[in-house]
Structure formats: C-alpha cells, structure tokens
PLY file of the C-alpha trace (Angstrom):
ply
format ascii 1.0
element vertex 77
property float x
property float y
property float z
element edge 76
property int vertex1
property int vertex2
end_header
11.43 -5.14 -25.08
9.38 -8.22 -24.75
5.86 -8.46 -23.58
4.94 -11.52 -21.30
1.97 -12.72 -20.06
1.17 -11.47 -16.15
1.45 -14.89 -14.13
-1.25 -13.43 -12.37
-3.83 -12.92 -14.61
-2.51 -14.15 -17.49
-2.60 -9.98 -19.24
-0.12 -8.81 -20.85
2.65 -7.23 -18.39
3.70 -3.80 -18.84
7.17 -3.03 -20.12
8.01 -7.12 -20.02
10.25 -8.54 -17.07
13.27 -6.62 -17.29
12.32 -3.53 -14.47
14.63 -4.59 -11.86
13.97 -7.96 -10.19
9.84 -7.19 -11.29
7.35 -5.33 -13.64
4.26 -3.48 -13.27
1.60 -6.07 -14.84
-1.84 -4.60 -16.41
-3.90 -6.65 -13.47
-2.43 -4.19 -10.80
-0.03 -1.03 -9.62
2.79 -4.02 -7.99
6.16 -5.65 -9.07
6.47 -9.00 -9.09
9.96 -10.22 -7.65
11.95 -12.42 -10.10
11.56 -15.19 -7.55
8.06 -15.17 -7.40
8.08 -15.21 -11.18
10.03 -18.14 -11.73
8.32 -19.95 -9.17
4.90 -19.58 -10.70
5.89 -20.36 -14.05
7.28 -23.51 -13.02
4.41 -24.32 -11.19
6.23 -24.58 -7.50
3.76 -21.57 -6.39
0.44 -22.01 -6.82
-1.60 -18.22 -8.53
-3.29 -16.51 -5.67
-7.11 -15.88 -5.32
-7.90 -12.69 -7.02
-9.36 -10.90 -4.58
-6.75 -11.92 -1.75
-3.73 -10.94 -4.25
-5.70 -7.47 -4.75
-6.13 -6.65 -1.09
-2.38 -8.16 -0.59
-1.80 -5.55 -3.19
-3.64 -2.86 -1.48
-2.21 -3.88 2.00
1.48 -4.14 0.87
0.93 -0.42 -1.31
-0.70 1.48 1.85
-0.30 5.60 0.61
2.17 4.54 -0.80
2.48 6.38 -4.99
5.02 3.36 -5.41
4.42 0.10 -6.43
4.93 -2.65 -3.44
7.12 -5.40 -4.61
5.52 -8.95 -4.12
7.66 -11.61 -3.21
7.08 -15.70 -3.39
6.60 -15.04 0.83
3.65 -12.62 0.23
2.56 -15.91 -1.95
3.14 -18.77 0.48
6.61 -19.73 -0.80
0 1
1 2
2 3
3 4
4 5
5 6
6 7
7 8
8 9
9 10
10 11
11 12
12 13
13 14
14 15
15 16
16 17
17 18
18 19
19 20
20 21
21 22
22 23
23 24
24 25
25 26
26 27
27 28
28 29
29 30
30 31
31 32
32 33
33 34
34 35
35 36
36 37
37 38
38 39
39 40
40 41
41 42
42 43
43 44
44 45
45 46
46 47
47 48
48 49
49 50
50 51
51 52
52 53
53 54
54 55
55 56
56 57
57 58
58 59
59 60
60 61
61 62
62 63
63 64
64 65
65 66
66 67
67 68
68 69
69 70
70 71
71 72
72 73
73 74
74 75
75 76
C-alpha cells in the first residue's frame, strides 16, 4: 500500500488513500472524503486552520469511537 502525505498537515497518512472514499491521517482520528482530497491537492480548497480543523474534528467525532468522515462541505467547498 502506498503512503501519502496528509493534505492536512502534510504527515504521512496512515494506511495510504485506499480505506473507502478516506484514510485515517497521523494529524488526527478522521477520514478524509475522496472529494475533499482531490480538491485540496489541486488547490480548489484552500487547508484549514489547525486549530479550527481539530475542533471540526472533535465536533464532527462527538463520543463517537469512530472516525467522522470530513467532507470538502465541512471545508468550505
């Protein structure tokens, strides 16, 4: 499996892109939809403030043991 760089923080994801439509990056317990992905690499969604993608994170997880699935909405797009 391939290892990618997070297009969060720029780590190196977990398990590379090929979980489902996301993949649990080192920066954070989330997936990252394919959409969002793409859209960040190709620079048509700007990265999110730290700190606002963490408590986004934290928000979207609630009790949750799973990991919440960001989309490009969550991100603005």
């Amino acid at each position: 499996m391939t290892k990618r760089p997070c297009p969060i923080c720029g780590a190196e994801a977990e398990g590379g892109y090929s979980v489902g439509d996301g993949t649990p990056p080192n920066c954070g317990g989330f997936r990252l939809a394919g959409t969002a992905i793409a859209l960040l690499e190709n620079g048509s969604l700007q990265k999110p403030d730290p700190k606002r993608f963490r408590e986004l994170v934290s928000r979207k997880r609630g009790k949750s043991t799973e990991y919440p699935v960001i989309t490009s909405g969550d991100l603005g797009g």
